[in-house]
N, C-alpha and C positions, 0 to 999 in steps of 0.2 A: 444574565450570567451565562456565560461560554459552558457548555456540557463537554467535559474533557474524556477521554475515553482509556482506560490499561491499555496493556500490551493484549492481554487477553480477549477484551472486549475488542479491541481491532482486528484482531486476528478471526473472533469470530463475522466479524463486521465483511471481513474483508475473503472469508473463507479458507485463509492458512493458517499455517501453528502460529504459534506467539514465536519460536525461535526463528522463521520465516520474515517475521515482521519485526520482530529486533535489529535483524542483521539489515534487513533491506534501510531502515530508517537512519542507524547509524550512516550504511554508505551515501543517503541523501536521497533514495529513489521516491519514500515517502515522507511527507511533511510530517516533522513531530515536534512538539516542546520539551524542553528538559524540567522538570519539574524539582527542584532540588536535586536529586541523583537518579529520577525515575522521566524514562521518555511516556509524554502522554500525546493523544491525538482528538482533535475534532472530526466530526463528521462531515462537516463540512469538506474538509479537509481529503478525507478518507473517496468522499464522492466523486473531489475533481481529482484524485489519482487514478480512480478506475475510468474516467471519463476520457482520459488522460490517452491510458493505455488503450482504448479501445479506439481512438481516432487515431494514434500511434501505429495502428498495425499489429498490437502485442493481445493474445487471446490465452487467457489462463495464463497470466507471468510470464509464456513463452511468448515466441519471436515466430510469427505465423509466416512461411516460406512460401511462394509460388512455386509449382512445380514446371519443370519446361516442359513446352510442346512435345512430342516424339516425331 
């Protein structure tokens, strides 16, 4: 059986709020289920987005910038 996870529980999972990982999931950034009217998430799931972001170039949900030379 698939271990489903709240909003809450990903949030902790993932180190933000739960309104952080509502909004992000609605717009499609994280994979989630609709569960009747409640979005839930695997871990699985949860793992290859941070996996995701970090080959991405993106550290802490921001967008990591090179600085130029001077």
């Amino acid at each position: 059986m698939i271990e489903l996870l709240t909003i809450e529980q990903a949030a902790d999972y993932l180190g933000r709020s739960p309104k952080w990982v509502a909004a992000a999931a609605r717009r499609g950034e994280i994979p989630s289920r609709l569960v009747g009217r409640y979005r839930r998430f695997t871990p699985d799931d949860l793992s290859a987005y941070i996996d995701s972001i970090r080959v991405g170039g993106v550290a802490n949900g921001r967008v990591t910038r090179r600085r130029k030379a001077s």
